[in-house]
Residue frames as qw, qx, qy, qz and C-alpha x, y, z in Angstrom:
[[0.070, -0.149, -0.448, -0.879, -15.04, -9.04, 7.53],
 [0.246, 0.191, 0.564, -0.765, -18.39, -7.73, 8.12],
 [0.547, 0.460, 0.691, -0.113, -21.63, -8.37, 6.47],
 [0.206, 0.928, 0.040, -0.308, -21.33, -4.75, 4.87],
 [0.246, -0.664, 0.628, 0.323, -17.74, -5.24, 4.03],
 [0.413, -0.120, 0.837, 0.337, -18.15, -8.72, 2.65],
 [0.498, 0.774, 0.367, -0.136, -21.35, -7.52, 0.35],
 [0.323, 0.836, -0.146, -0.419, -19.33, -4.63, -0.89],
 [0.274, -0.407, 0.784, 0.379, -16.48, -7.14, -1.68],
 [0.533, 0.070, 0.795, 0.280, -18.17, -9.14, -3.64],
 [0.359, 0.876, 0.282, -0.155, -20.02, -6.77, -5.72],
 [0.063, 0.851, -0.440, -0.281, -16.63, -5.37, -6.59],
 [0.359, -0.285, 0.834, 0.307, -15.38, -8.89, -7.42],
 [0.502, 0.351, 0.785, 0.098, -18.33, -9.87, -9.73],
 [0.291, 0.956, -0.022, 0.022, -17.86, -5.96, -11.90],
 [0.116, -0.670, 0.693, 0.239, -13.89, -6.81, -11.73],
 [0.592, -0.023, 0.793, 0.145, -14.80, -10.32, -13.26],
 [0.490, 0.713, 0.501, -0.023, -16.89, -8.43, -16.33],
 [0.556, 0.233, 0.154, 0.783, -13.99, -5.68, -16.65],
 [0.136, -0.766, -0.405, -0.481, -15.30, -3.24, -14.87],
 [0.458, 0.146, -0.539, 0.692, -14.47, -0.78, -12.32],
 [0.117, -0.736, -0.594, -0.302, -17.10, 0.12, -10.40],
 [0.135, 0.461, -0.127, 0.868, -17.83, 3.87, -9.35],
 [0.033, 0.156, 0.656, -0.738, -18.85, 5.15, -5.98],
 [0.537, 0.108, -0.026, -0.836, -22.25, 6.21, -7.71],
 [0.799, -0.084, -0.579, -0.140, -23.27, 2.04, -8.87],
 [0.444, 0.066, -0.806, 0.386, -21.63, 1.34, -5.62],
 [0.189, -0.053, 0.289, -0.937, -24.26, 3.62, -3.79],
 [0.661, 0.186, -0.300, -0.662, -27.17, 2.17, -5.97],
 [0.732, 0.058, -0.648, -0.204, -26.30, -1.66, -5.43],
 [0.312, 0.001, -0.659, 0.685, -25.26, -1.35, -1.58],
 [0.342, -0.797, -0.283, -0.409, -28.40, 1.37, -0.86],
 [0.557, -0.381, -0.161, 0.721, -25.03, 2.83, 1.71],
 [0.007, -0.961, 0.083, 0.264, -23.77, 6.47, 2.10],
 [0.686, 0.639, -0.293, 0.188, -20.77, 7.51, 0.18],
 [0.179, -0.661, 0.614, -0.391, -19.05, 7.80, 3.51],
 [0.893, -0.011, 0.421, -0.159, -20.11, 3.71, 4.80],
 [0.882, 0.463, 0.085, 0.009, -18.70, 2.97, 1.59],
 [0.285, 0.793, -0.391, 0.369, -15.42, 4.54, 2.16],
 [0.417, -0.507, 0.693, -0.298, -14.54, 3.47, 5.53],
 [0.946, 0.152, 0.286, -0.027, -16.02, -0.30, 4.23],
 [0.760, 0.630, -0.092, 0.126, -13.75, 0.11, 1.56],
 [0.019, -0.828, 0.465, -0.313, -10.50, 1.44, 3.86],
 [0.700, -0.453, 0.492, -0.251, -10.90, -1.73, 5.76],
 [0.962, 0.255, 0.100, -0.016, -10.67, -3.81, 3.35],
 [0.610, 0.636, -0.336, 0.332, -7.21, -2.35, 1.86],
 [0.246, -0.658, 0.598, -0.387, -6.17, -2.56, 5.54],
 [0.862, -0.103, 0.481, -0.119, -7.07, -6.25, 6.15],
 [0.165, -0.390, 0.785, 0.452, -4.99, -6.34, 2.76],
 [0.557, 0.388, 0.721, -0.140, -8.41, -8.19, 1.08],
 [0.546, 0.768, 0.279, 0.184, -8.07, -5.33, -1.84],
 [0.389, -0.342, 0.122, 0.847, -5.47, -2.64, -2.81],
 [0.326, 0.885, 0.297, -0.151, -5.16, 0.44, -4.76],
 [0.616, 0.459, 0.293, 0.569, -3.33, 0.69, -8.61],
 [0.180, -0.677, -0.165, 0.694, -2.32, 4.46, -8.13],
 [0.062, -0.332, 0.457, 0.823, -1.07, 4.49, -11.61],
 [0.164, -0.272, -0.855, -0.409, -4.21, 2.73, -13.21],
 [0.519, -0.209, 0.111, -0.821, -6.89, 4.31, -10.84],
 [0.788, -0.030, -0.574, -0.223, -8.21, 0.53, -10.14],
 [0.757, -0.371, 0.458, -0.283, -9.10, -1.82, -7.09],
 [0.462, 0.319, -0.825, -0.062, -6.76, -4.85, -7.34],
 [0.825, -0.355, 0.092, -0.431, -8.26, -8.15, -5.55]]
């Protein structure tokens, strides 16, 4: 994992620990990334298997 990668992770784990999913707009705002950086960061992650994606719930699982 990369610096970028592991930031975004944890930012998603500590708004999944409050009940919260966070959107690509707060993710933009707490990262100061593109929406694209965020996407590919985020692609890696569900490839390295570190997060998934709920299709039927809309929701990052960790």
């Amino acid at each position: 994992m990369n610096d970028f990668e592991r930031k975004l992770y944890q930012i998603i784990v500590n708004m999944r620990l409050y009940g919260k999913n966070p959107t690509l707009p707060e993710l933009k705002r707490k990262t100061g990334k593109s929406e694209q950086e965020i996407s590919e960061a985020t692609k890696n992650l569900i490839r390295k298997g570190i997060l998934s994606w709920d299709k039927k719930n809309q929701i990052l699982n960790i």
